[in-house]
N, C-alpha and C positions, 0 to 999 in steps of 0.2 A: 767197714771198720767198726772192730766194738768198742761202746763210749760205757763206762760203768756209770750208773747213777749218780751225780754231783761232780763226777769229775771232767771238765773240760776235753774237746778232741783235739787231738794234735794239730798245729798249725802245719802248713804249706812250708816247704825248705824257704827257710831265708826271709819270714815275716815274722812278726809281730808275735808273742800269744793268741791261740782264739781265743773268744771273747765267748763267756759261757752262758752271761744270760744280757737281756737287753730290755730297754723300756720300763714305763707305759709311753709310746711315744702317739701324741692325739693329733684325727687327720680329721679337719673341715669336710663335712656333708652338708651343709647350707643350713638353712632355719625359715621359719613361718611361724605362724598364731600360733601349729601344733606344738612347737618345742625348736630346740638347737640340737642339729642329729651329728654326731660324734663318732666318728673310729677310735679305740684304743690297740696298738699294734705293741703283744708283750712276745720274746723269746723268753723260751728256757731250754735246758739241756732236753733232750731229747730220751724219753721215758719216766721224766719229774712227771710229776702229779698238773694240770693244769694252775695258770695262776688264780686263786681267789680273788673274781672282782664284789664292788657292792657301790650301791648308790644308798640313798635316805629309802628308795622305795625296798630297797632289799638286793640280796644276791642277784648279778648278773652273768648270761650262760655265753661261756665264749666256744669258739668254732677255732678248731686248724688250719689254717693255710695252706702249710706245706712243712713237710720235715724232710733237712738238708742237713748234709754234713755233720751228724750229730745232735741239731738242736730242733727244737720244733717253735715257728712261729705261729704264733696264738692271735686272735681277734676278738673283738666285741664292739657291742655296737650300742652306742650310750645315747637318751634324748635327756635333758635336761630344759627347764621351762624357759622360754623364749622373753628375751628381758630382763633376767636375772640372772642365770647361769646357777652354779651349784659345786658340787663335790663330790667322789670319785675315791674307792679306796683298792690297792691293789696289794695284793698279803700282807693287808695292817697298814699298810701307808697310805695317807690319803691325801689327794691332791684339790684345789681350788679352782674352779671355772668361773671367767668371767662370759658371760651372753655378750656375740655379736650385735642381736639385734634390740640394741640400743641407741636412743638418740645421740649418745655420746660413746665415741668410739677410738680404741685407741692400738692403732696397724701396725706391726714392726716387718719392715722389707729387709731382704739379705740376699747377697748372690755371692759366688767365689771361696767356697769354703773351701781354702789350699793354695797348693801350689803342683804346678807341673811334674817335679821330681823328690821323691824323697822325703815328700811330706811325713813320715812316719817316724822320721829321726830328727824333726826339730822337738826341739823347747815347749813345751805342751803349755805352760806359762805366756811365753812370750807367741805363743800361736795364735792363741785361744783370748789374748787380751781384751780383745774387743769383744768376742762374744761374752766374756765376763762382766764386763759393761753391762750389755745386754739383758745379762740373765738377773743382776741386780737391779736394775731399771726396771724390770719386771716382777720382782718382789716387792720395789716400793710404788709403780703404779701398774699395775694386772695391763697385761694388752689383754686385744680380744681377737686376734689374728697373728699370725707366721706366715707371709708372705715369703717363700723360697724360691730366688726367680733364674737359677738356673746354674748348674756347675756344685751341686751340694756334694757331688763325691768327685774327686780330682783322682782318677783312675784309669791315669797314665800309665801306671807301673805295671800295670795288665800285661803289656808289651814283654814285662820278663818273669811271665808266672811258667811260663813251660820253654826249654830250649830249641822247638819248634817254630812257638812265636817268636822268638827272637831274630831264628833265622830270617823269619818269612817278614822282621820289620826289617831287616837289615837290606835288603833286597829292594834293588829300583820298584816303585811303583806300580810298572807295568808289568813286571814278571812277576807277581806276588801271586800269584793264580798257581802258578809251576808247586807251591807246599800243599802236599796231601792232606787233608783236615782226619784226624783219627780220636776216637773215643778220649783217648787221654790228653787231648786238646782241649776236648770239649769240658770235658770235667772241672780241668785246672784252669781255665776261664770261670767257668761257672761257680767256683768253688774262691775265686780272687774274687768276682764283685760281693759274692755271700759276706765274705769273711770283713772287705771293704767299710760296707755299712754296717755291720757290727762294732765296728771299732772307732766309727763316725758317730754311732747315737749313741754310746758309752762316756763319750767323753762327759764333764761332769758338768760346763755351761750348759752346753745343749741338752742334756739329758733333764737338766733343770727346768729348762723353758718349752721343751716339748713335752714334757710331762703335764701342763699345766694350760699351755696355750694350743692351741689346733691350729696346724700345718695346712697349710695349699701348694703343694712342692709342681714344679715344671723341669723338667731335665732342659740342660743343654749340651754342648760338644765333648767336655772333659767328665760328665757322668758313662761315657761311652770311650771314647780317646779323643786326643788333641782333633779339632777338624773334620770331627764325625759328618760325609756330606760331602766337605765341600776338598774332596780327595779325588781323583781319576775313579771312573768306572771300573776299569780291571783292581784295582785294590779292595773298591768295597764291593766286589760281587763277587770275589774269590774265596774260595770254601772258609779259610781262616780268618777273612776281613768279617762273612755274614756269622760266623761264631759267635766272632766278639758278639756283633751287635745283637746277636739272639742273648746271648748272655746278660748282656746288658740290659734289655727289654727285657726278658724275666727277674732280673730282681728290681728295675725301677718300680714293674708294676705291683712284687710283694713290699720294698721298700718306703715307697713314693707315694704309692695309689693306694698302700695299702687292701689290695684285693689279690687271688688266687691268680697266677699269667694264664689259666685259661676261661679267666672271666674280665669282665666289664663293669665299673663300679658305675653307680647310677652318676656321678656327674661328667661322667665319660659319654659323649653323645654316640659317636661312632662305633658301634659295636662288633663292627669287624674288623677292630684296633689296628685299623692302617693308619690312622690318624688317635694318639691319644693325648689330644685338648680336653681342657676341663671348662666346666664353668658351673660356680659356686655361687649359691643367691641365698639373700639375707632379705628384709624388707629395707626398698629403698637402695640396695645394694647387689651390685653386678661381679665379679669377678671372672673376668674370663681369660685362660691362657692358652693360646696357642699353641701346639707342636710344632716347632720350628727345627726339629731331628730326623722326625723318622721316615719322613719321603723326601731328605734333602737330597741334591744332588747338585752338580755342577753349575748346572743351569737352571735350575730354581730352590726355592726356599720351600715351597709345599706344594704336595700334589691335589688329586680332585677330594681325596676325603677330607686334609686341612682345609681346603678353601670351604667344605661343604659346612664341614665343623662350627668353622668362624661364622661364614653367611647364617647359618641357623640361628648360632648362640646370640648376634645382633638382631635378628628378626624377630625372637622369642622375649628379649629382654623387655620388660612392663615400659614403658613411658613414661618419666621421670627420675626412674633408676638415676645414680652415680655408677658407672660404668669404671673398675680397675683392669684397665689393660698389661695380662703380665707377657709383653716381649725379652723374648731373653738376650735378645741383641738390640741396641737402638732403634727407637725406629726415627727419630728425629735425630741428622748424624753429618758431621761435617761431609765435605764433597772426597771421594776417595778416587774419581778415575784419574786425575796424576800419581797420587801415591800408585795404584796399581800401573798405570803407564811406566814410572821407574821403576816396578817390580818386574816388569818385563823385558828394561830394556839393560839393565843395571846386572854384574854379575856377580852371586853372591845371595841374592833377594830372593831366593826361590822358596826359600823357607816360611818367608811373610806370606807368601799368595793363597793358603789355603787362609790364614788370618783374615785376608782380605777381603776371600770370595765370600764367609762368611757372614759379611756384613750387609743390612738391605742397600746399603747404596752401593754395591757395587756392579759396574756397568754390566755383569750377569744376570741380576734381578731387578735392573731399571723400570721395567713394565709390572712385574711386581710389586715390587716398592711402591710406583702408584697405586696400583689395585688396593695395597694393603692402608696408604695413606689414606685415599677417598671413602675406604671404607668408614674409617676412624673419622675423619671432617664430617661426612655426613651424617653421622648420629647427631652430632651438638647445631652443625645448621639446619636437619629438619626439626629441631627446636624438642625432641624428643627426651634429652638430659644431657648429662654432660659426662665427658669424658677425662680420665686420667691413665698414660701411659706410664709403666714402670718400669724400668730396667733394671743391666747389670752388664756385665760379661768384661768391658775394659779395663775393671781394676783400678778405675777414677771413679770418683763422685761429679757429676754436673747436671744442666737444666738444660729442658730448652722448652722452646714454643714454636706453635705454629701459629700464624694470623688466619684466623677462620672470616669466609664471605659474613657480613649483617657485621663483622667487627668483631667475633670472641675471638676466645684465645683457648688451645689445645694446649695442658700443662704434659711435658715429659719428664720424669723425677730418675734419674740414675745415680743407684748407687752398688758400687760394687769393689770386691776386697774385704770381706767380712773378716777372713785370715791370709787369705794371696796376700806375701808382701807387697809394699807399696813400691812401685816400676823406679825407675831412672827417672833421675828430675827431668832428662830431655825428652822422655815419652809425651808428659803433658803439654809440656813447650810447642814440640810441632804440632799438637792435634790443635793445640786454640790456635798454631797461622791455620791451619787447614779452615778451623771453624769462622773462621776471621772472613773467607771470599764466602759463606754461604749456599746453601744449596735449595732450590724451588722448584721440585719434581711437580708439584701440579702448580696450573696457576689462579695467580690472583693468591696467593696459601704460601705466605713468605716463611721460612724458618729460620728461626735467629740458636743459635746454641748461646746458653750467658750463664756466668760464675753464680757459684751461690750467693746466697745473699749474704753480705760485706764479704765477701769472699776476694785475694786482690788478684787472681785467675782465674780461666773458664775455667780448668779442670782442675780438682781438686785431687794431687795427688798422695791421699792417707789413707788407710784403712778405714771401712767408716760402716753405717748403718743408715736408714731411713725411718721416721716415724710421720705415718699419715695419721692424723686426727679427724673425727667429726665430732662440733660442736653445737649441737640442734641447728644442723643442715650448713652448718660452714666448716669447710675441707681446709684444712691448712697442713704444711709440710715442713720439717726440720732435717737436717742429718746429723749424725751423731759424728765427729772425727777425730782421729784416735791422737792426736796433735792439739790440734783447733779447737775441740769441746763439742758444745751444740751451735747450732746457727740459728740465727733469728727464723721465726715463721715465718713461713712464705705461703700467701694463700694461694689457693686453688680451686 
């Protein structure tokens, strides 16, 4: 298709406008003595002239990624001095950097940006509330991090980009294999997640606060479709099931990772991207996120490259580090084999079970769920530093803890629903009975789930945010809730 110079390429039947230019959207490369290393990820129309960037040192040369659909996405790669941070101009507009590595540091966590259907026809105002919060909370105190811990593109509607796909969702589970996969499948996949995260980093919170602050993004289920995983083998190994998710895995990685899909950014360990966990270090600081998507399957959460992933990125971590664990599903989580018990036996529930199986504690990944527990205890009882888990994915805000052997305590901080409306009051209801009998996958290693602080339920059910602090070496934690306010600190 020809796109004339300045003028935008026609959308897909039945979306949105395309979105003609995009960014500077900045992605975390870690930092040391030499500097704080920096992505900037710009589109523009495809045949513009590239964007002029500069810093104080002078003009900076950016690279192509890939040109799609019309536009071409651009790169650069910024260091700014470690401690300070700096500033950033991209065609006359120039942006503010605050330095991660600092003694005093200030995190903003987010998961669930959306909702399952139709996200594209609400209220851009009443969507985006809370991230508007956000993005002014960040003009009047600079974060130094964007923690995105998973569901950043809700890209369900995938499902009705071509009348193929639709067929082939309409279709029991196990005969999805019977739909021919053909070029123009491919394309119109490929061309919904493009078009997708253009119209995600456009919006004008977020466009504010990733211009300014550097992103650590992790996919989870709805950056690919509902229950990416934890779906029957014939669905996801059938020509149109591995589309999607090839589609999806090339633009997470131009998206997300900000790198070329036939490359590996240096905080990617696994360079034969069957596993893409990151882990992001600052001095004193760890960041490490799991892939808990792309070798799911029924009966587990990760195969041997996540586990290789993780094991490395704990082994390699310095000793004393603070350790940010970003799980994109709980890993400290009420007890779920009855719920999944009435999902079997109950008629009607069939729909919850990939929900279900999704989760570490469900009686599919019991032995996992250990593995991944002891992993986690065992950093803070061989007295090596300490650790902090983060989540998202339920669409509540709550805590929990582990009891670690020698007496510490494992902090879990979940917050999620950045824009996902906030569920049915009886969603949170039955998850605190469930949290209520507790659950103790290893032992001697109690976990309590508990309300935030003065909070008068365990789960907090409002749209919300997370802000982690460090205060020369004290962690403390707040959530932000789109009802409630902020919540007293809570250290960590």
């Amino acid at each position: 298709m020809a796109v004339r110079q300045g003028e935008a390429p026609d959308a897909p039947t039945g979306s949105q406008p395309a979105v003609s230019r995009s960014g500077p959207i900045l992605f975390a490369r870690g930092g040391d003595t030499s500097g704080d290393h920096l992505r900037a990820l710009i589109v523009r129309l495809e045949g513009e002239a590239p964007p002029s960037v500069t810093t104080d040192s002078g003009p900076v040369e950016t690279v192509e990624l890939t040109s799609l659909f019309g536009r071409t996405v651009h790169a650069c790669d910024l260091i700014f001095p470690s401690g300070t941070g700096g500033s950033y101009g991209v065609d006359g507009e120039t942006f503010a950097v605050r330095s991660p590595a600092t003694p005093d540091m200030h995190i903003a966590y987010v998961s669930c940006n959306g909702q399952e259907e139709h996200d594209l026809d609400r209220d851009l105002s009443e969507r985006d509330a809370v991230w508007q919060r956000l993005a002014k909370e960040n003009l009047d105190a600079p974060f130094t991090l964007l923690l995105q811990g998973g569901d950043q593109l809700y890209a369900d509607d995938v499902l009705h980009c071509h009348p193929e796909v639709e067929r082939w969702q309409s279709l029991p589970k196990e005969e999805r294999v019977a739909v021919a996969l053909t070029p123009e499948i491919t394309e119109a996949l490929r061309r919904f997640y493009f078009e997708r995260y253009l119209i995600a980093y456009t919006r004008p919170s977020f466009a504010s606060l990733a211009a300014r602050v550097p992103s650590i993004m992790m996919w989870d289920d709805h950056d690919i479709i509902d229950g990416w995983g934890s779906h029957p083998a014939a669905m996801l190994q059938s020509p149109v099931g591995q589309a999607i998710f090839s589609a999806a895995r090339e633009m997470f990685l131009i998206f997300q990772l900000a790198t070329p899909p036939g490359e590996m950014p240096s905080i990617v360990s696994d360079k034969t991207g069957g596993s893409l966990g990151t882990v992001v270090r600052y001095p004193g600081l760890s960041i490490i996120a799991p892939d808990l998507r792309s070798e799911r399957q029924l009966d587990r959460v990760m195969g041997e490259a996540g586990w290789a992933m993780l094991d490395q990125a704990f082994a390699e971590t310095p000793a004393g580090d603070r350790i940010l664990v970003l799980s994109s599903v709980p890993a400290l989580g009420p007890r779920l084999s009855w719920a999944e018990l009435v999902a079997d036996l109950m008629p009607g529930t069939a729909e919850y079970e990939d929900d279900l199986r999704d989760q570490w504690q469900s009686r599919a990944h019991r032995s996992e769920w250990r593995r991944f527990l002891a992993l986690l205890a065992g950093w803070e009882e061989s007295s090596k530093g300490e650790l902090t888990v983060l989540s998202g994915e339920i669409h509540l805000a709550t805590r929990g803890e582990m009891r670690l052997k020698g007496g510490g305590i494992m902090h879990q901080l979940v917050a999620s629903g950045i824009s996902h409306p906030a569920p049915h009051s009886a969603y949170p209801r039955v998850l605190g009975l469930l949290a209520k009998f507790g659950e103790s996958p290893l032992k001697g290693r109690k976990i309590r789930i508990l309300p935030l602080p003065d909070y008068p339920t365990i789960y907090a059910g409002e749209r919300n945010y997370l802000v982690v602090t460090r205060n020369h070496e004290e962690w403390a934690a707040s959530w932000e809730l789109e009802e409630t306010g902020r919540t007293r600190p809570l250290k960590v």
